[in-house]
C-alpha positions as CSV (number, residue, x, y, z in Angstrom):
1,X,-0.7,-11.2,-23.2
2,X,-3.0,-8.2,-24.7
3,X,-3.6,-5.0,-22.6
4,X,-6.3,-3.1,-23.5
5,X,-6.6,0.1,-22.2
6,X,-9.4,2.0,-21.6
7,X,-9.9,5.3,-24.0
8,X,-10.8,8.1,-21.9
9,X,-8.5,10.5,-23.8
10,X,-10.4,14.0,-23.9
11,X,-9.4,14.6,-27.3
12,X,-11.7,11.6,-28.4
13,X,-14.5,12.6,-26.1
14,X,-14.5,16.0,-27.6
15,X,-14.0,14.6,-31.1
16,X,-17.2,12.4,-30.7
17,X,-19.1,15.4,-29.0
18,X,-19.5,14.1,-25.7
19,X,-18.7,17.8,-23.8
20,X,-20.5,16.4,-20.6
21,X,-17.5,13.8,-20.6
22,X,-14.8,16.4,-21.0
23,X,-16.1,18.9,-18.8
24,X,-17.7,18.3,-15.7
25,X,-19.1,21.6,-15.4
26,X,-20.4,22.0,-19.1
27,X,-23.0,24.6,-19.2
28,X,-25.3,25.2,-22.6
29,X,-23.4,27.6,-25.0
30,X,-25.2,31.3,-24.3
31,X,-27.5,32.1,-26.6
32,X,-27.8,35.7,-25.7
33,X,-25.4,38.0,-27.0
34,X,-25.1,41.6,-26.2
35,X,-24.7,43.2,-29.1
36,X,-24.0,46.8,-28.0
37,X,-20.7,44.4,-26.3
38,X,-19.8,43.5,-29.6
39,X,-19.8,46.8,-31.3
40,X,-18.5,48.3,-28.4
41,X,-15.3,45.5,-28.5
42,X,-15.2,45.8,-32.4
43,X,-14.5,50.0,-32.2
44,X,-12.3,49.2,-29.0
45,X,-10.3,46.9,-31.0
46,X,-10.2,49.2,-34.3
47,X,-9.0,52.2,-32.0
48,X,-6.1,50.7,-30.3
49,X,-4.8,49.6,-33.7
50,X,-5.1,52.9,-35.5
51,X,-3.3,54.1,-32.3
52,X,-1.0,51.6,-32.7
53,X,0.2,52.2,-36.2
54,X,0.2,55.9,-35.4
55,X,2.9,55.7,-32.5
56,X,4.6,53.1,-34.6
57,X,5.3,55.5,-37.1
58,X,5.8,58.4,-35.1
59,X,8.5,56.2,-33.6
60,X,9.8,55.0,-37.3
61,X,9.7,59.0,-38.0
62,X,11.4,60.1,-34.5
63,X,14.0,57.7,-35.4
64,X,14.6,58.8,-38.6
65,X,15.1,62.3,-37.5
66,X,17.3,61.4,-34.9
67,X,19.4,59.6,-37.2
68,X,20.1,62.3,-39.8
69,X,20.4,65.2,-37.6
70,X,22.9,63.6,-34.8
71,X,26.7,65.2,-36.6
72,X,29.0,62.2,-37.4
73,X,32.0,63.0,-36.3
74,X,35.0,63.7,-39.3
75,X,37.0,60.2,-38.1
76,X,34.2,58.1,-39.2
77,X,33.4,59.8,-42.6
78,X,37.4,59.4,-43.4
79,X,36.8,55.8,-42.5
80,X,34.0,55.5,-44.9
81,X,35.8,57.2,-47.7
82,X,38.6,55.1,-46.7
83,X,36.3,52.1,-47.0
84,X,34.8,53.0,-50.3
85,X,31.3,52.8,-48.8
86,X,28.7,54.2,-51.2
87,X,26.7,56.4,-48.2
C-alpha cells in the first residue's frame, strides 16, 4: 500500500517561487527606497563601531594599567622565584 503525501512543504513553494503560497499576506517587494535612510543607517552603523573599538581598547588599556601598577605582594614573587617562572 503506497501513501502519497501531499507536498506543501514551504521550503519547496519558496524554492519554485510561489511567495503567494508561502505567505498569505505577500505584498510586492518596495521599490522605493529612501536613500537619505541608507546613508543615515550606513554612518550610524560606522559610528557605533569606531566607538566600539575605541572603548574596547580603552578597556584593553585600563586593564593593562591596572595590572602593572596593583603591588604584588613579596610571598608571591618568592613563589615565582621559587617556581623558576621566567616573569
Amino acid at each position: 500500500m503506497n501513501i502519497l503525501a501531499q507536498n506543501s512543504s514551504p521550503l519547496a513553494a519558496l524554492k519554485a517561487g510561489d511567495r503567494a503560497g508561502v505567505l498569505t499576506d505577500a505584498r510586492p517587494a518596495q521599490d522605493k527606497v529612501s536613500v537619505a535612510a541608507v546613508v543615515l543607517l550606513s554612518a550610524l552603523a560606522v559610528t557605533l563601531t569606531i566607538i566600539g573599538v575605541l572603548l574596547l581598547g580603552a578597556v584593553m588599556v585600563g586593564a593593562w594599567w591596572l595590572v602593572s601598577h596593583i603591588p604584588v605582594p613579596a610571598a608571591v614573587w618568592r613563589l615565582v622565584h621559587f617556581v623558576q617562572l621566567k616573569l
